[in-house]
C-alpha positions as CSV (number, residue, x, y, z in Angstrom):
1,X,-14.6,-67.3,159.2
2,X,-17.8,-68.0,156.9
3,X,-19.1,-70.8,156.3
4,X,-17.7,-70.8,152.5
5,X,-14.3,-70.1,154.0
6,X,-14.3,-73.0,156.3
7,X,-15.3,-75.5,153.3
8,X,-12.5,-74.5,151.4
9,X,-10.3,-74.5,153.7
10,X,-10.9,-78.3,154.3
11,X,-10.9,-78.8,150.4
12,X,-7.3,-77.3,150.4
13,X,-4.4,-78.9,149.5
14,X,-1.5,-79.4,151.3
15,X,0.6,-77.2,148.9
16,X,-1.8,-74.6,148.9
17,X,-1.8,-74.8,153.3
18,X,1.6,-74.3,153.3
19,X,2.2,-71.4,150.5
20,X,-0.5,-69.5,152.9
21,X,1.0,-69.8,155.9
22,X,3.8,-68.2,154.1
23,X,2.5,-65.8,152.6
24,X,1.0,-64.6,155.7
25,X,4.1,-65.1,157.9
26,X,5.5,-61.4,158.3
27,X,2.5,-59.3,157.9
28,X,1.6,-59.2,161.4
29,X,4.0,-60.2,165.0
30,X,0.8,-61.9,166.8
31,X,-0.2,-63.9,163.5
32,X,3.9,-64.7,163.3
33,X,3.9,-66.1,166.8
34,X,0.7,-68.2,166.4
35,X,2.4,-69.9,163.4
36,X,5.8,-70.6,165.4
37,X,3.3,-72.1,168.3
38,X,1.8,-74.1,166.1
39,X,4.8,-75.3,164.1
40,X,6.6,-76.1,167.1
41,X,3.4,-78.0,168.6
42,X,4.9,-81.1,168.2
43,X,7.9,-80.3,170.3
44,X,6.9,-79.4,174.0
45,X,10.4,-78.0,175.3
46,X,10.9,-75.7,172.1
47,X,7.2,-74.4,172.1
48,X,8.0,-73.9,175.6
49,X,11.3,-72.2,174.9
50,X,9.7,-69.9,172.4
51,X,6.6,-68.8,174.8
52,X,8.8,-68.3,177.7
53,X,11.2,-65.9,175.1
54,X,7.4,-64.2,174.6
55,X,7.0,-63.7,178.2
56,X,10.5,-62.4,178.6
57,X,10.0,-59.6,175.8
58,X,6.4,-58.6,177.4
59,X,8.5,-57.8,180.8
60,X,11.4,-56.4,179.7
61,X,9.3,-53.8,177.4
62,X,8.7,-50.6,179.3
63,X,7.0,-49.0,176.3
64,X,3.9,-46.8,177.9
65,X,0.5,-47.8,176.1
66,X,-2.6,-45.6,176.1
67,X,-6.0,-46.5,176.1
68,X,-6.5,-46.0,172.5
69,X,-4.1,-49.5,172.6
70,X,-4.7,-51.5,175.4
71,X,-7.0,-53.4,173.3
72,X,-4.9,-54.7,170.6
73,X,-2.5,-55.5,173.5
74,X,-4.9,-57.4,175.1
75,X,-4.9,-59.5,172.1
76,X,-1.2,-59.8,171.7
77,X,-1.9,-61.4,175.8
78,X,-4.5,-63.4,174.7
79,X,-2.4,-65.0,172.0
80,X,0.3,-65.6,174.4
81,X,-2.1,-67.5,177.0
82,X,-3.6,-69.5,174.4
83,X,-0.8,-71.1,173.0
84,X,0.3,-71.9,176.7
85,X,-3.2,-73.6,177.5
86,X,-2.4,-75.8,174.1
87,X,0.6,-77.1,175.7
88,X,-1.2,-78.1,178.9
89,X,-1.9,-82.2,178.3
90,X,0.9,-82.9,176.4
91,X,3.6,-80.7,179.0
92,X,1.5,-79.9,182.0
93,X,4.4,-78.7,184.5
94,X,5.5,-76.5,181.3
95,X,2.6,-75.1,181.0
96,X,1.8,-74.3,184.5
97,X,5.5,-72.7,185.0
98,X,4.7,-70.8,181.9
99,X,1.3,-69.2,183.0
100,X,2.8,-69.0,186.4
101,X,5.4,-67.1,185.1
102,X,2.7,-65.0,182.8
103,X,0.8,-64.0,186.0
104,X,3.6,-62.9,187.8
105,X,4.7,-60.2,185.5
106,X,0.9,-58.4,185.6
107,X,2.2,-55.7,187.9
108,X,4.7,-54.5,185.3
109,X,2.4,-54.7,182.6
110,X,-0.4,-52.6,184.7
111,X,2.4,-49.7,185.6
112,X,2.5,-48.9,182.1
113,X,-0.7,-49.4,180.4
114,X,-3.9,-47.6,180.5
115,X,-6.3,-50.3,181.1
116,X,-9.2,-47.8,181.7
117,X,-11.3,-49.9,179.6
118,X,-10.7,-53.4,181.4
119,X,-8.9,-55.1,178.6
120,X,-6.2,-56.2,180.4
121,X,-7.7,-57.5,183.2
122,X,-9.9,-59.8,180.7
123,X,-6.7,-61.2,179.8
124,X,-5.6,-61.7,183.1
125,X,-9.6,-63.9,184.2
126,X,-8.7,-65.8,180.8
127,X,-5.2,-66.2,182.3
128,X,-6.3,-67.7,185.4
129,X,-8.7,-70.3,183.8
130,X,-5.5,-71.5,182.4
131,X,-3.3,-71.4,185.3
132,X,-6.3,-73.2,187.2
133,X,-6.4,-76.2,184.5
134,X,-2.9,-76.4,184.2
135,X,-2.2,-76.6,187.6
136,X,-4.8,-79.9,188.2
137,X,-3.5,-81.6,185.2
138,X,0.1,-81.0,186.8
139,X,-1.5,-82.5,189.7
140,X,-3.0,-85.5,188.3
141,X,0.0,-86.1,186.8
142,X,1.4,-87.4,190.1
143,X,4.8,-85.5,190.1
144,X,3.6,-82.6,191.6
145,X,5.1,-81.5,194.8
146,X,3.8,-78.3,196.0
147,X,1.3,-77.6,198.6
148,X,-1.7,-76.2,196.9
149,X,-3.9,-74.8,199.8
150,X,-0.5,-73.1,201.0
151,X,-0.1,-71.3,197.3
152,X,-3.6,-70.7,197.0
153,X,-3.3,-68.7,200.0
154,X,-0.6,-67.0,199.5
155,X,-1.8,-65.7,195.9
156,X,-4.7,-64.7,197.5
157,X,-3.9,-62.9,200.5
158,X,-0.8,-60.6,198.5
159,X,-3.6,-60.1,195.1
160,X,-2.5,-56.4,195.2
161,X,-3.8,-56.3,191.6
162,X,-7.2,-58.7,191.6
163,X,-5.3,-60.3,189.1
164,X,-6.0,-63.5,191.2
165,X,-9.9,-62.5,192.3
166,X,-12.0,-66.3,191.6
167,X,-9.1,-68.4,192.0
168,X,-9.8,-69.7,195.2
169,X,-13.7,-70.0,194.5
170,X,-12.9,-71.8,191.2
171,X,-10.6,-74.1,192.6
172,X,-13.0,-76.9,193.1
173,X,-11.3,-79.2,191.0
174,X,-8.0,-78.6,191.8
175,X,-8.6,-79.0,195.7
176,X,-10.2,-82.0,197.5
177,X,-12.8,-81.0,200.0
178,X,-10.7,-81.5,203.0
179,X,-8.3,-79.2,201.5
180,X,-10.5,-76.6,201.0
181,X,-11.5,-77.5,204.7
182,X,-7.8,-76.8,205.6
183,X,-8.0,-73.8,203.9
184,X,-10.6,-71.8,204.8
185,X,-9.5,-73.0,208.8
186,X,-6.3,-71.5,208.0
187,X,-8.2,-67.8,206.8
188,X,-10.0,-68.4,210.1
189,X,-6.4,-68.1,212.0
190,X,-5.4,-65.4,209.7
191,X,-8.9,-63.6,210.4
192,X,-8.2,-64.0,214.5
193,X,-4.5,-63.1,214.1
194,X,-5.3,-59.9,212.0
195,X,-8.6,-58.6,214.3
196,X,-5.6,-59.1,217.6
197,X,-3.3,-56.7,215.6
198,X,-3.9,-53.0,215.6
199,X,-5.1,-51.4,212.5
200,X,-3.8,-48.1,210.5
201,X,-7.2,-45.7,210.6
202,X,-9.6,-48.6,211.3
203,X,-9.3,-50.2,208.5
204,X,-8.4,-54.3,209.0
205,X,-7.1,-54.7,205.6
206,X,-6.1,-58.3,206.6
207,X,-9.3,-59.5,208.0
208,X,-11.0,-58.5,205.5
209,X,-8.7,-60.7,203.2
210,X,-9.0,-63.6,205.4
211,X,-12.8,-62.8,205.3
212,X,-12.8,-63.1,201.5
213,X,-11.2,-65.7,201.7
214,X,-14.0,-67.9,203.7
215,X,-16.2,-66.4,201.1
216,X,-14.1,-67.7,198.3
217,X,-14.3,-71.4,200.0
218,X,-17.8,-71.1,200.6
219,X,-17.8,-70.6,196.8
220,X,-15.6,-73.6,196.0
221,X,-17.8,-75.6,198.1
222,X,-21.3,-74.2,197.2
223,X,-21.6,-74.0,201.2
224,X,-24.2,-71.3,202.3
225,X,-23.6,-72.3,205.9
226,X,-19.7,-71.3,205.3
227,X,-20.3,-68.1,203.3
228,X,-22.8,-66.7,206.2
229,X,-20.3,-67.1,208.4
230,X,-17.7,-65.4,206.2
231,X,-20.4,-62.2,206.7
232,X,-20.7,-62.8,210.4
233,X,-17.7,-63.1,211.4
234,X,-17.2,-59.1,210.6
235,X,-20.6,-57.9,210.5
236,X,-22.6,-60.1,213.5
237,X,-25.4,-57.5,212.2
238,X,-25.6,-57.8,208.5
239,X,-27.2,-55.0,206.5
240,X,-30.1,-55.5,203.8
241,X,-27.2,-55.7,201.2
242,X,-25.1,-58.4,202.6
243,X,-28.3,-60.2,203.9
244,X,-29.2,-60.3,199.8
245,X,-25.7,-61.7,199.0
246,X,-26.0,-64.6,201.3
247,X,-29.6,-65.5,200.3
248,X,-28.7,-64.9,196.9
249,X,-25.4,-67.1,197.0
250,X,-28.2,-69.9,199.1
251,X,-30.6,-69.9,195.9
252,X,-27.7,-70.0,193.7
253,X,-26.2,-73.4,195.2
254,X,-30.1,-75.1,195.7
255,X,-30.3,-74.5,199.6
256,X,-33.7,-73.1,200.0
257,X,-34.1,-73.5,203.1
258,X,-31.3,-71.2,204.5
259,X,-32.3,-68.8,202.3
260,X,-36.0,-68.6,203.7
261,X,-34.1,-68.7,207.4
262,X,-33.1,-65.4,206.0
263,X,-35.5,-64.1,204.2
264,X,-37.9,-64.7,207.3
265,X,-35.9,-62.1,209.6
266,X,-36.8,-58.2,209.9
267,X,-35.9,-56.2,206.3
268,X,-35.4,-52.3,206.5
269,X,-39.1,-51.8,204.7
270,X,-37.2,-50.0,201.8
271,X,-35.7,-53.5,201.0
272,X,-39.2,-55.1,201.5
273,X,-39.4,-55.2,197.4
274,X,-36.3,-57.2,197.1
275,X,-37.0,-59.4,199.8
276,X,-40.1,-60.2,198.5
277,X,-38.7,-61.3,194.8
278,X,-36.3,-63.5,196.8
279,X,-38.9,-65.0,199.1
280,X,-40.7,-66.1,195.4
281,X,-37.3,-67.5,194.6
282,X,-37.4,-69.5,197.2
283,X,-40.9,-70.9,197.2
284,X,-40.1,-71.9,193.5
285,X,-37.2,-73.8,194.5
286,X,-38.6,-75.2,197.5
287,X,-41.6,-76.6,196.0
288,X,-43.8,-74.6,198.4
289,X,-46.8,-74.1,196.2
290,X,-49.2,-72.8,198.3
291,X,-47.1,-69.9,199.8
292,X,-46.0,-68.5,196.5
293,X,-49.3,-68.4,195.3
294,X,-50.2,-66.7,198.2
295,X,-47.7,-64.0,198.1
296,X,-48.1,-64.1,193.9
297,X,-51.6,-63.1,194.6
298,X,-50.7,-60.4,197.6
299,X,-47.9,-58.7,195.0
300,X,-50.3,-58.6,192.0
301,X,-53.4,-56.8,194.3
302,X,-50.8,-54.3,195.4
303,X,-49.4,-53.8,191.8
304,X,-51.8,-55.0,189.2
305,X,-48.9,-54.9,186.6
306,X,-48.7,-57.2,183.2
307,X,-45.4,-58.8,184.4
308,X,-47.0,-59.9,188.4
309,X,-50.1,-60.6,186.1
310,X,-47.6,-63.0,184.6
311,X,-46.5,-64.4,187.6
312,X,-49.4,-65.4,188.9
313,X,-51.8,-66.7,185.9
314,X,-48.7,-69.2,185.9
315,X,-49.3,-70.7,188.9
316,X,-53.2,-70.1,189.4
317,X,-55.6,-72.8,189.1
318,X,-57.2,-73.2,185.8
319,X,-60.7,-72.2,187.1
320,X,-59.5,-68.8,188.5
321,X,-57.5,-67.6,185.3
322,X,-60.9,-66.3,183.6
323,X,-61.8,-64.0,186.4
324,X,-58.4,-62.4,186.5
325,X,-57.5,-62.0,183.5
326,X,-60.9,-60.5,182.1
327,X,-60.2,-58.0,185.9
328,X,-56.6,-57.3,184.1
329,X,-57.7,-53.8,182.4
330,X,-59.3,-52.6,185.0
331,X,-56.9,-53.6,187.8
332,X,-54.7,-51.9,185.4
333,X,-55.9,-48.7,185.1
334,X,-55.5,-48.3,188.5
335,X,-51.7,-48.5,188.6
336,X,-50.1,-45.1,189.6
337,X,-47.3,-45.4,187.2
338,X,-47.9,-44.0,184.6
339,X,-45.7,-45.5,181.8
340,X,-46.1,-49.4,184.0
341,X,-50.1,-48.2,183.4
342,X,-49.8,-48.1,179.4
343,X,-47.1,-51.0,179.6
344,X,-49.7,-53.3,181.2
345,X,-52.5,-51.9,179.0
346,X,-50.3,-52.7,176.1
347,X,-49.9,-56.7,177.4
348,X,-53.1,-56.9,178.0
349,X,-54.4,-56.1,174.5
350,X,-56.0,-53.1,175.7
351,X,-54.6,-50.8,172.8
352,X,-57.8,-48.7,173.1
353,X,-57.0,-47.9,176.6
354,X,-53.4,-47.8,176.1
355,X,-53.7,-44.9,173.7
356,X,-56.2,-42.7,176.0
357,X,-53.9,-43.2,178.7
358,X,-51.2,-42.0,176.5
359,X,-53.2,-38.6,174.9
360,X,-54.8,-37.8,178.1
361,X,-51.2,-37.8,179.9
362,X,-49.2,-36.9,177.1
363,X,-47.7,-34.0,178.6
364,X,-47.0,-35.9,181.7
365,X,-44.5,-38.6,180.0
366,X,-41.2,-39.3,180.3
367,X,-40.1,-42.6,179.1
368,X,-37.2,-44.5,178.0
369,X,-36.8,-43.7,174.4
370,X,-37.1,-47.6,173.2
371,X,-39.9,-47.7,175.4
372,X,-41.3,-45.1,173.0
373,X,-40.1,-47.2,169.8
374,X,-41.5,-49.9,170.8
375,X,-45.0,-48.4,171.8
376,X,-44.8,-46.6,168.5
377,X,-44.6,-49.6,166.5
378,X,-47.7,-51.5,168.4
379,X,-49.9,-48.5,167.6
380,X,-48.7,-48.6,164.2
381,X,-49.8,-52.5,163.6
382,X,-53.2,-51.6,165.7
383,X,-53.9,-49.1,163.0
384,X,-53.6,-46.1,165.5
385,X,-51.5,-43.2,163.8
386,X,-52.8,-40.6,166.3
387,X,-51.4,-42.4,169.6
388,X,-48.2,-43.7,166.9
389,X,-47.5,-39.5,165.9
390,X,-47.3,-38.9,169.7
391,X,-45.1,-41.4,170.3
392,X,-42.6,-40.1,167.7
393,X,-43.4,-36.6,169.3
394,X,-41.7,-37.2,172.3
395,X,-39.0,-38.8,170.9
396,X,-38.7,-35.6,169.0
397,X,-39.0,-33.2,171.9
398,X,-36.3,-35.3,173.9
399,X,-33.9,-35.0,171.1
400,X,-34.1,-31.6,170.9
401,X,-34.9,-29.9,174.5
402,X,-31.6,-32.2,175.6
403,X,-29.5,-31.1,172.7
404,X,-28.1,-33.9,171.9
405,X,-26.8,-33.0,168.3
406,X,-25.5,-36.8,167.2
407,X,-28.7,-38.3,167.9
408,X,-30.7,-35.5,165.6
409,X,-30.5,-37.6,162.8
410,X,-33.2,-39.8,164.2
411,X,-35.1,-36.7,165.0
412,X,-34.9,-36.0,161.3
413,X,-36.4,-40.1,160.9
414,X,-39.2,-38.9,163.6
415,X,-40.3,-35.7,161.5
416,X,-40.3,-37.9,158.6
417,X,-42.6,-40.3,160.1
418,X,-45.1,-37.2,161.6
419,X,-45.2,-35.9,158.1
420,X,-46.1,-39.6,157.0
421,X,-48.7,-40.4,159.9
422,X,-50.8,-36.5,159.0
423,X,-52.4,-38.1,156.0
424,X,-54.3,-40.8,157.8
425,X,-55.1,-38.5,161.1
426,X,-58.4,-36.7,160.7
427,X,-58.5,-35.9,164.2
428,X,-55.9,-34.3,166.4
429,X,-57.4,-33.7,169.7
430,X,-56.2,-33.3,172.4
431,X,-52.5,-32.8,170.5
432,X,-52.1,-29.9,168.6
433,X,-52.7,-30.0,164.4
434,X,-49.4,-30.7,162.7
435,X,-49.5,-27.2,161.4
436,X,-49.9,-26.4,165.2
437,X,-47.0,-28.7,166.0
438,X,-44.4,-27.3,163.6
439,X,-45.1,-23.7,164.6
440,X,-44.6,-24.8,168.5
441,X,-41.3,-26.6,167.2
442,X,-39.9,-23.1,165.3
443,X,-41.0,-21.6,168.6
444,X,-39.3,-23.5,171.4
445,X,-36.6,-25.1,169.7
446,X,-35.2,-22.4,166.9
447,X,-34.2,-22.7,163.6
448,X,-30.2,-23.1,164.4
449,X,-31.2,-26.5,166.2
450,X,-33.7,-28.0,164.3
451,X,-32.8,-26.6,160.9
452,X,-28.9,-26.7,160.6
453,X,-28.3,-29.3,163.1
454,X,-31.5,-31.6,162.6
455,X,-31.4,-30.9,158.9
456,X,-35.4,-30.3,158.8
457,X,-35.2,-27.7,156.0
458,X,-35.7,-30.0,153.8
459,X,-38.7,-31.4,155.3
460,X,-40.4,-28.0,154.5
461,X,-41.1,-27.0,158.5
């Protein structure tokens, strides 16, 4: 709603409130139910009533729906778990039967729609964020008599559909800490009893539930000690990946030093690049000054790029920022990458540079086309139309060697542009003359493609 909107609405009268609400009442079923909610919002046990009723008709329904309109269904579930989070404080146990209820009816709703593009399962994290407050207001309450860590557990460990993934890991405030103690020592048990029992094919399906589970404590509790050991206790040799979860998970909750403890084992060298942006992590939030200018300095000699350049001019002593950065363009030029090369040019303010590197290598390129965009537009405030026009080149060539006939409209914008930049070039070397150019495009590229599908005829080529 505008701004404009909003102001009226608060200058509206009463009369005029309720002759809207019904004149909208009718056009649409989830508008309809969002005025009954609110209508009834003074009455818990009949707003309760009517969102149970909406929960009913939502189960009962076996109509199939396609992907084309899971999204509007989505909505229609959205609606429903709204109005049951706005009866949480004044009905609490209502409204954590209600979303209880809600979540238990997913696997019906999943065997008949096509939720291909996650819509429904959006509805269903939304969902649990509301089963989650309404359950610890039902708690606070005092009148609650149900063993949490016992239906946490159980959720978890029978979540056919990941309709319950987070809920243990965001139940912080719904679990004291010895509860979440108890917990993850009873996914211990469950871990032990399931490794004892054989397996169909290898696969542990319940260990690795009662593994997740650890991890999901660990979460809760923001304990890197905890989630290592949900990794270990299946994999006493963790990979490069897993190693990167736990160190990440240690920087994530402030424990630096476990993280370093991890970061200062043997790395398969192919992860040394990771392990390296983690180690800077961790020096940062350690406080270890010293080290990460050390291995700032290391990273930028090894890659003399504009964003390590970055890195390290932030931490260098005032004194030593001259020498570097009047080094920058020449480290630079010496970076293999070729598009990294012109990038750092580029950052440094070497547009001079930037555009040799970019004719001498022209036919060398392959860049991202925003990349391209945006190089094009830095050469066009530098007053460069050469280096700009073979910028807008490649974007043309890409465009028309991939064949990708919905995007040659902006090859049409492109040509436009070349035909634009040829009046302030007087010099085309090394790239061929634009006369050149638009024979070598009627050449490679035909005129079925560039004419009928590009619409160039009527840029004369």
């Amino acid at each position: 709603m505008t701004p404009e909107l909003k102001r009226r609405l608060k200058e509206a009268t009463e009369e005029q409130l309720k002759m809207l609400v019904e004149a909208t009442y009718g056009i649409n079923t989830d508008v309809d139910q969002r005025i009954k909610s609110f209508l009834l919002g003074s009455d818990p046990q009949a707003l309760a009533h009517q969102l149970q009723d909406r929960i009913h008709s939502i189960a009962r329904s076996k109509r199939y729906i396609d992907y084309h309109e899971a999204a509007e269904f989505s909505r229609t579930l959205d609606i429903l778990v709204e109005d049951i989070a706005r009866l949480i404080e004044a009905a609490p146990k209502q409204a954590f039967e209600l979303i209880n209820s809600f979540m238990s009816i997913h696997e019906r709703i999943y065997q008949r729609v096509d939720d291909s593009g996650g819509d429904i399962g959006g509805s269903y994290t939304q969902a649990l964020e509301v089963w989650l407050k309404a359950a610890h207001y039902w708690r606070e309450s005092g009148d609650c008599p149900l063993d949490w860590t016992a239906e946490l557990m159980a959720r978890h460990s029978g979540d056919s559909y990941i309709v319950w993934d987070g809920l243990i890991a965001k139940s912080g405030a719904l679990l004291t800490k010895d509860e979440l103690l108890q917990l993850s020592g009873r996914f211990e048990n469950a871990f032990k009893q399931a490794q004892a029992a054989p397996s169909k094919r290898g696969f542990n399906f319940g260990a690795i539930k009662a593994a997740l589970g650890i991890k999901a404590v660990a979460q809760a509790l923001r304990d890197a000690n905890m989630l290592a050991r949900s990794v270990l206790i299946s994999s006493p040799r963790p990979d490069e990946l897993q190693k990167q979860s736990i160190v990440e998970f240690c920087l994530k909750v402030n424990d630096g030093e476990s993280a370093l403890k991890w970061l200062q084992e043997t790395w398969d060298t192919c992860f040394e690049p990771e392990r390296l942006r983690l180690l800077d992590a961790t020096y940062t939030l350690l406080g270890r000054h010293q080290e990460l200018l050390e291995l700032r300095r290391e990273a930028y000699r090894l890659s003399p790029d504009h964003l390590r350049l970055k890195a390290l001019l932030k931490i260098l002593p005032e004194n030593e920022k001259p020498a570097i950065e009047a080094q920058a363009m020449i480290n630079a030029l010496k970076i293999p990458h070729l598009q990294l090369r012109i990038d750092t040019l580029i950052a440094c303010h070497g547009i001079t540079e930037a555009k040799e590197q970019l004719l001498t290598h022209f036919a060398q390129l392959n860049v991202f086309y925003g990349t391209l965009l945006d190089w094009a537009e830095v050469f066009h405030q530098a007053q460069e139309p050469l280096a700009e026009a073979a910028c807008y080149r490649l974007l043309i060539e890409d465009i028309l060697a991939s064949g990708r006939s919905k995007t040659y409209h902006h090859a049409e914008d492109y040509y436009r542009q070349l035909a634009r930049l040829d009046t302030d070039i007087e010099q085309y070397d090394p790239l061929p003359s634009w006369q050149e150019y638009q024979v070598t495009l009627r050449q490679q590229h035909g005129r079925k493609s560039l004419l009928a599908a590009a619409k160039l005829n009527s840029l004369t080529i």
